[in-house]
N, C-alpha and C positions, 0 to 999 in steps of 0.2 A: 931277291931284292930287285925291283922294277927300275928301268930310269925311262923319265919321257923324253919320248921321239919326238921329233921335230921336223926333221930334215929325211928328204928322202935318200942321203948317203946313209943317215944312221940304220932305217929301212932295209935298205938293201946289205948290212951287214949282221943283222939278227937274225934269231933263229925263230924269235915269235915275239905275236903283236898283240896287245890287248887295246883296244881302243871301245868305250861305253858312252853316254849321254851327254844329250848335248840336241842342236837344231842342225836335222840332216844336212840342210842345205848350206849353214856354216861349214859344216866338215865338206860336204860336196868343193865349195869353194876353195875354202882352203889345199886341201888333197890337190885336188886338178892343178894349183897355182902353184905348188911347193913338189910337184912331180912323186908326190906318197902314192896316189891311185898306180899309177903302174908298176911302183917297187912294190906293192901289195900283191898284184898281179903273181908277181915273181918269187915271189917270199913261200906263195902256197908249194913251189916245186921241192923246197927245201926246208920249209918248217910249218911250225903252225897260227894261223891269223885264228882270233877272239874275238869277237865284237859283240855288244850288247847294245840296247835300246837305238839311237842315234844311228848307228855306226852299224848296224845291221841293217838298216834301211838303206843306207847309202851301199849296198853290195847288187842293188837289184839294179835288172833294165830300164826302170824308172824310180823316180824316191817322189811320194806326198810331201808337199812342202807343211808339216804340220803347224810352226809356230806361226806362218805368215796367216793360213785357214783360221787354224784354234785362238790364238791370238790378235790376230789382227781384223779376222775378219773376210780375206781376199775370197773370192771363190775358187771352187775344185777347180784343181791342175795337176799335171803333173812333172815334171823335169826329167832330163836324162840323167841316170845313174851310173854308175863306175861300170856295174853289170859282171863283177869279179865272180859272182853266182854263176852265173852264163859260159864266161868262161872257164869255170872251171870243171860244170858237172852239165853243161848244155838244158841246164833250168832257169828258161827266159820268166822270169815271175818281178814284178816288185813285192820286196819286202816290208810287213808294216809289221811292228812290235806294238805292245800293248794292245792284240788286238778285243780281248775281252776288258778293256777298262771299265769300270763305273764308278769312278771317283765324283762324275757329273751332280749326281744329288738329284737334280731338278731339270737335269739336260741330262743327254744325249755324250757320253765319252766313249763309249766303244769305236773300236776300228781307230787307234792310237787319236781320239779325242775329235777324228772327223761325226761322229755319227753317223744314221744310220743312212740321210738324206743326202747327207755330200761322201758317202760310200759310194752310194747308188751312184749317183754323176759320174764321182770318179772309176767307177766298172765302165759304164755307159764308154769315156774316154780312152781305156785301155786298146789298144791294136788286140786284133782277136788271137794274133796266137802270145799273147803278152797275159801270165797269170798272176795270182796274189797268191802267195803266200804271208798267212797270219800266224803271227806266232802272240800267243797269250803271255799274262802278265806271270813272272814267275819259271817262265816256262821258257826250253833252249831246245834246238836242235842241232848236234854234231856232226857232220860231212868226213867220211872218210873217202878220202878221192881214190888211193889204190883199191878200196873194195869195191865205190860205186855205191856206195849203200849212207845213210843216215839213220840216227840214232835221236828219239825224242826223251827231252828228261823235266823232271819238274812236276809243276802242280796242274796245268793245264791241257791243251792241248795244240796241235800246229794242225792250221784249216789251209787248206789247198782248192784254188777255185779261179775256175777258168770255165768264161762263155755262159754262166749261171750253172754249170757242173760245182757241186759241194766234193771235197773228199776231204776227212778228221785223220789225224793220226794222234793217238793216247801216248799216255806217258810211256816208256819201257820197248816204243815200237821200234824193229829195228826193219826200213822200210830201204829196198831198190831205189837207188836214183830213179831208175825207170818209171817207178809210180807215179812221179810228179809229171804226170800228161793228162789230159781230159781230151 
């Protein structure tokens, strides 16, 4: 049985976190204002953080502001992220979910709803040692930090791409931290 967190005293007395969907940069906000970003930090030493859609973009060194882009309109940008990635497995990447969407119809929704045109920008914008990690729709990837190693599960696959270097990793791969370099 789940109870929602709120507070980063509650955070910091659990054993694990599940946090999913939503506008990164709501969570962004919130997190940073309510001190959760660094009980999250802390939580990895002693148990296990979950995060899905939203909530997994906000772990990277940058997060796409998706609904201000897909929704509003703004042009590519990008914001600073928690970066909990970073610290925990030394993989400077932002994270986008939904990177194979095509819900679009008539447009353009891959790469979580930027397309393929405010991707491109948004690589252009990246700092060069700063990568993307994609993770498709359906599709997760799990971090064991004593092994050093992740595990890809799902229907799709996790794209890794740094400086227009491409590398896939399929479902069932169980891949070295180490890989995640170009």
């Amino acid at each position: 049985v789940g109870t929602k967190i709120s507070t980063a005293s509650e955070v910091a007395d659990s054993q694990w976190v599940f946090a999913g969907p939503g506008s990164p940069t709501y969570n962004l906000k919130q997190w940073r204002a309510s001190g959760i970003d660094t009980k999250l930090n802390e939580l990895l030493t002693r148990g296990s953080l979950v995060l899905a859609s939203a909530a997994a973009m906000s772990i990277g060194a940058k997060v796409m502001p998706v609904y201000e882009m897909y929704k509003v309109g703004e042009d590519p940008y990008w914001i600073e992220g928690f970066d909990i990635l970073g610290k925990a497995t030394g993989i400077n990447a932002a994270v986008i979910a939904h990177y194979n969407n095509a819900q679009g119809g008539t447009h353009d929704t891959r790469f979580c709803f930027a397309g393929e045109r405010r991707m491109l920008e948004l690589e252009r914008q990246l700092p060069a040692e700063t990568a993307i990690i994609g993770i498709d729709e359906h599709t997760g990837i799990s971090f064991d930090l004593d092994a050093g190693s992740a595990e890809v599960f799902g229907k799709g696959v996790i794209t890794f791409k740094k400086n227009g270097n491409v590398k896939t990793f399929e479902n069932k791969s169980v891949i070295s931290v180490k890989e995640f370099t170009l």
